[in-house]
N, C-alpha and C positions, 0 to 999 in steps of 0.2 A: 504494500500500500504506500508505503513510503517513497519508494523509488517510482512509482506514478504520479505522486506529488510535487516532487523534484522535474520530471519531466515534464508535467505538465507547465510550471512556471516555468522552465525553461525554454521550451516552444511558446509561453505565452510573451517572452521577452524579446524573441526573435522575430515573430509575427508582427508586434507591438512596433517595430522599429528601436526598439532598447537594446543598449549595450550593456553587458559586463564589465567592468577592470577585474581584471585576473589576481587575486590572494595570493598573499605570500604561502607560503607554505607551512605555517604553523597556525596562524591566529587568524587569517581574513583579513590585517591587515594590509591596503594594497600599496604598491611601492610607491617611493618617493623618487622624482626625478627631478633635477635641480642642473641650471647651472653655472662655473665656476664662474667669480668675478677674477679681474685679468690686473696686474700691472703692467704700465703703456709701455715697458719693454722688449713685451712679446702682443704687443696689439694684434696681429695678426692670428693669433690663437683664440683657439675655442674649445674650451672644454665642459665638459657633463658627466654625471651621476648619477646610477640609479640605486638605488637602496630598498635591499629586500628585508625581511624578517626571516629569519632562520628558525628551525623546528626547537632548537636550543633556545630561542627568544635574542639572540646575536643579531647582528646587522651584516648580510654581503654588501660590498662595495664593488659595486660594477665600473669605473674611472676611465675614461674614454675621451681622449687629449686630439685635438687636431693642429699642423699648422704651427706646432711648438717652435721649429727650429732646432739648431744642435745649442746644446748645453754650452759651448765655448762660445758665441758669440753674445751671451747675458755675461761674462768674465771668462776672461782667457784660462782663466785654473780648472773650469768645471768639464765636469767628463760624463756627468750623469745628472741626471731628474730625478730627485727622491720625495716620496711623497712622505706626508707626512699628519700624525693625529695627534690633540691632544684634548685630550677626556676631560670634562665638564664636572668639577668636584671632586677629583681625583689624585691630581697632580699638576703641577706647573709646569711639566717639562714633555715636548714633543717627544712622540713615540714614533722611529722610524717603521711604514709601512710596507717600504721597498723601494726599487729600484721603478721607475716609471718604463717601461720596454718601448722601443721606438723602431719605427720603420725607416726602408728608405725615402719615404716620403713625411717623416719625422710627426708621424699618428702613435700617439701611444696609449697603452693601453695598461693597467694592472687593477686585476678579481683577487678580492680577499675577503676575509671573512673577521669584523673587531667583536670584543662584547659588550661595548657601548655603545650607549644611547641617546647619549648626546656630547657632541664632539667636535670642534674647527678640526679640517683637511684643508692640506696646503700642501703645494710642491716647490722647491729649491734648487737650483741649479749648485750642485756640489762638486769639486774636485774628489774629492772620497768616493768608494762602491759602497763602504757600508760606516757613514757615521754616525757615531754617537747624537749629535747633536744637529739641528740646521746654523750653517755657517752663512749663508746665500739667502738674498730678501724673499719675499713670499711672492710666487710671480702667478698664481692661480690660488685660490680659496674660496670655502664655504662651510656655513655651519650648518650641522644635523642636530636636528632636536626631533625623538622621534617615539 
């Protein structure tokens, strides 16, 4: 009976001219998409984020860069894009998230998985593969509250 119920609203949605947004996969929660604001260093960039809810109640971070350019031309010392988070009540100090991956057409992209909730992401142009810290200004960012 149940599964007649379900289908039936569901043809009545479709008939209706009504869409879905598709559920994260734990809660019905549906995702968040956002996106990044820019420093006029890399004006020509554009980036976005989707943010799912994990069956854990975590957050995926889908990050998805276009148009960046190479890292040495924001400072001659940088060799990499590392993005970067820092949690909302937690701590002061940015959490590296990775390395930002780039094409030849310099789109980058990095899928991760935090367990916060609410949190600034930002990326840095750094000479390091894996620092401690951001050295480099914030050339993309956005806050999650979710």
């Amino acid at each position: 009976m149940a599964f007649k119920i379900v289908f039936l609203i569901a043809a009545l949605g479709v008939f209706s001219g009504c869409t879905t947004v598709p559920a994260d996969e734990s809660n019905g929660i549906p995702p968040t998409n956002s996106t990044l604001s820019k420093n006029k260093k890399i004006a020509g960039a554009d980036g976005k984020i989707t943010i799912t809810t994990t069956s854990t109640n975590g957050n995926r971070l889908e990050l998805y860069i276009k148009h960046i350019g190479a890292p040495n031309r924001i400072d001659s010392r940088a060799r990499n894009y590392i993005v970067w988070e820092l949690p909302k009540g937690f701590s002061n100090k940015p959490q590296s998230l990775g390395p930002l991956k780039l094409d030849k057409n310099y789109t980058g992209r990095l899928n991760t998985v935090t367990p916060f909730r609410s949190f600034d992401i930002f990326i840095t142009a750094e000479s390091a593969t894996n620092p401690l810290q951001p050295t480099g200004e914030k050339l993309l960012w956005t806050t999650v509250n979710r």
